[in-house]
Backbone bond lengths (Angstrom), bond angles and torsions (degrees), N, CA, C in turn:
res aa  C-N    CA-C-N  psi(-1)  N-CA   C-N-CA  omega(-1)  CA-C   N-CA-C  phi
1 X - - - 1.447 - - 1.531 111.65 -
2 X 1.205 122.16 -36.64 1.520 135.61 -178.10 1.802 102.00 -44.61
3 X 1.437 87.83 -39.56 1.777 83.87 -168.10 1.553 117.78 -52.63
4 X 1.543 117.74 -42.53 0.928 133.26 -153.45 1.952 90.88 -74.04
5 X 1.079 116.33 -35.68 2.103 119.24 -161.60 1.307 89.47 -72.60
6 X 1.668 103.04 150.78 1.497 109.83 -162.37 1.473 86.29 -158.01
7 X 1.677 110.78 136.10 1.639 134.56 -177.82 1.627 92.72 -30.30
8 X 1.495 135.54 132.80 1.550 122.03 148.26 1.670 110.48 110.25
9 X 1.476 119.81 12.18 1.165 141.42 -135.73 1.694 88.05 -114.71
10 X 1.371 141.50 115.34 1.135 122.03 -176.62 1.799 105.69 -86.18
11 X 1.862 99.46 166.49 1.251 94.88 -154.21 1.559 102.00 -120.19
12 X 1.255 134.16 151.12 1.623 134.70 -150.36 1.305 106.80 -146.81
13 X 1.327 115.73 149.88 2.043 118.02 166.69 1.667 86.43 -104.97
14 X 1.377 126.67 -24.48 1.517 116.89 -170.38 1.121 96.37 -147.15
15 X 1.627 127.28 144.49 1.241 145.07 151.78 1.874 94.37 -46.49
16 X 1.300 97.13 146.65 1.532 111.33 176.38 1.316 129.18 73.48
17 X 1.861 117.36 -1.35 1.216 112.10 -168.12 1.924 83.37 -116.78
18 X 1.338 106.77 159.71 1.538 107.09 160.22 1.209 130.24 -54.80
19 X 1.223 109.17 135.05 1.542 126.92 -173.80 1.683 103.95 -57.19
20 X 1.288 98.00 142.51 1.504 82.70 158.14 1.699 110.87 -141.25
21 X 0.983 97.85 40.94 1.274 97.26 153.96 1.794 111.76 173.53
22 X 1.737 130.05 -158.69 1.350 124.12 -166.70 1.459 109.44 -147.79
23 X 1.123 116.36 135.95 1.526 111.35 -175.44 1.818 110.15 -80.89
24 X 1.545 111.24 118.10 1.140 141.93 -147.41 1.734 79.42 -84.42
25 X 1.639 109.75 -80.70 2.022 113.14 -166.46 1.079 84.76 -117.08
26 X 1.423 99.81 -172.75 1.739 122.30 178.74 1.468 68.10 -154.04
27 X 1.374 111.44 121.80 1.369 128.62 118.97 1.005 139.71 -89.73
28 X 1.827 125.89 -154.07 1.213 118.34 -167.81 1.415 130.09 -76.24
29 X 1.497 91.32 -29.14 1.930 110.78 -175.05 1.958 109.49 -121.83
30 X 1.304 98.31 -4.91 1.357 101.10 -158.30 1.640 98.60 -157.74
31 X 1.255 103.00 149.87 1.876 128.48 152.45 1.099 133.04 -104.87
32 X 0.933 120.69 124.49 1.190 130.00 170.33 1.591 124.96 -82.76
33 X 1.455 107.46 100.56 1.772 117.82 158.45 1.133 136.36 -41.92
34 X 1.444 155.98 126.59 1.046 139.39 144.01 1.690 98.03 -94.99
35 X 1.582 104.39 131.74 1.609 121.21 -163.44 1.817 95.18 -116.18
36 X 1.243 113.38 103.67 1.182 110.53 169.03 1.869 132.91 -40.08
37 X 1.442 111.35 112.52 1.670 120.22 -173.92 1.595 98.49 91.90
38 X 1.262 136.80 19.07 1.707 122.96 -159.31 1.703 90.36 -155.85
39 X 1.070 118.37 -49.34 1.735 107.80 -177.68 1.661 99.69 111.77
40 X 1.488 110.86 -176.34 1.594 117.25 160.63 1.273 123.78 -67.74
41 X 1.687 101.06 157.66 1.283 121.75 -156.35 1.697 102.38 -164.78
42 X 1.355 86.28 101.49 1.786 96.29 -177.21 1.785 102.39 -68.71
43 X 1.376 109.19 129.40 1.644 99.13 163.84 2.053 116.54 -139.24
44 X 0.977 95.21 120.40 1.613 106.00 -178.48 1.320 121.68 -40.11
45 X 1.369 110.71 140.04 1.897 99.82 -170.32 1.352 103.39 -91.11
46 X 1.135 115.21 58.33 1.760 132.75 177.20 1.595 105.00 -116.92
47 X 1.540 109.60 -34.85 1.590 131.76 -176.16 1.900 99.35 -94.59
48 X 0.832 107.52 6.24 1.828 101.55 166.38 1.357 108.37 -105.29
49 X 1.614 104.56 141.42 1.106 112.35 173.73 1.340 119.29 -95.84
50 X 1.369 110.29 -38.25 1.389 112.37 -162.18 1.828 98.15 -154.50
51 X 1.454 130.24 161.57 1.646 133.23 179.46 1.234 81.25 -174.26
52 X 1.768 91.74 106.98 1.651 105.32 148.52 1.430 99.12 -168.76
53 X 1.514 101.45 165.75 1.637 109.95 172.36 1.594 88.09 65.70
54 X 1.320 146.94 51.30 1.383 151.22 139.56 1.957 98.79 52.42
55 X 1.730 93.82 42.02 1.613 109.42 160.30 1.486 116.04 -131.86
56 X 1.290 147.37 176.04 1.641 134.17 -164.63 1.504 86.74 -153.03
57 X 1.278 132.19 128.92 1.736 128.65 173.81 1.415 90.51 -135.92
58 X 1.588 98.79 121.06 1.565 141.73 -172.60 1.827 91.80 -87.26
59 X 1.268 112.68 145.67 1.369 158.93 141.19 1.324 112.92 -42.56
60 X 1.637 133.47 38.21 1.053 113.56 -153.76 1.771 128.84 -69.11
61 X 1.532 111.97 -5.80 1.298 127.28 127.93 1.711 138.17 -26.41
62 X 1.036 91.36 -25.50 1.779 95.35 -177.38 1.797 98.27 -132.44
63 X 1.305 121.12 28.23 1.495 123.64 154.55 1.681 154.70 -93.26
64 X 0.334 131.43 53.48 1.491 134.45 -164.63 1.534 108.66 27.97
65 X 1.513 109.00 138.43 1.519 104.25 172.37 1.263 121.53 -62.36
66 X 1.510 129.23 -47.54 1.707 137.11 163.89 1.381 112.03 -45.49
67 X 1.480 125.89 -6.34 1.719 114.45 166.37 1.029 100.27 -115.09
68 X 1.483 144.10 -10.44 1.366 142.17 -171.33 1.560 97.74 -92.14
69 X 1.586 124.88 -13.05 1.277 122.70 -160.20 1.884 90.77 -102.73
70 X 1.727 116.16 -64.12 1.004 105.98 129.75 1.358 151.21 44.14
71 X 1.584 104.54 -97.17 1.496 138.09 164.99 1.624 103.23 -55.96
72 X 1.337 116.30 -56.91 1.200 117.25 -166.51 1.441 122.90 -70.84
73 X 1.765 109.07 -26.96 1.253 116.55 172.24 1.490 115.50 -94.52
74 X 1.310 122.65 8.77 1.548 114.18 157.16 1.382 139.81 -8.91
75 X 1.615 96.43 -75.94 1.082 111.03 -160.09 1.779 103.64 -104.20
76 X 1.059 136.66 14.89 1.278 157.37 -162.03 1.696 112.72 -52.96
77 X 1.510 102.16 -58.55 1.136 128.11 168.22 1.817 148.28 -60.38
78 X 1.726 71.37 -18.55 1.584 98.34 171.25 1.665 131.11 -84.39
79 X 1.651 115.73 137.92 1.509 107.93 -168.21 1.524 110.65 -87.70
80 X 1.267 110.24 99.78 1.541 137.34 161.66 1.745 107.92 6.71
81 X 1.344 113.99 -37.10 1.628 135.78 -169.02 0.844 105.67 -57.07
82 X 1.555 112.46 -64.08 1.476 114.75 -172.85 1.894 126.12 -104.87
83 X 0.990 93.56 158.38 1.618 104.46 -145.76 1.579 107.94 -73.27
């Protein structure tokens, strides 16, 4: 599956909800996130569920608590108004 994820790829716990963040590298065992308001966050392609249609949906079961916490504060900062 790794083959298919490509630098710029937005990043998901669920198809259909906003991204909150973009796949930075693809290395060999792992990707690297950039998680909006939080920085990088290496995550193993053991914790992907699915990469297609230039989206990646994480396992959020098999993540670290500091990106799941993270994850949640994404979008925190943002005004509700606009879409």
């Amino acid at each position: 599956m790794h083959e298919k994820i490509r630098e710029g790829f937005d990043v998901f716990l669920h198809d259909g909800e906003k991204s909150f963040g973009a796949v930075r590298q693809v290395r060999k065992n792992e990707i690297v996130v950039y998680v909006e308001n939080a920085g990088d966050f290496e995550i193993p392609f053991s914790a992907i569920k699915d990469a297609e249609a230039e989206k990646v949906i994480l396992d959020s079961a098999l993540l670290d608590p500091r990106l799941i916490e993270a994850i949640r504060r994404a979008h925190v900062g943002e005004d509700p108004r606009i879409p």
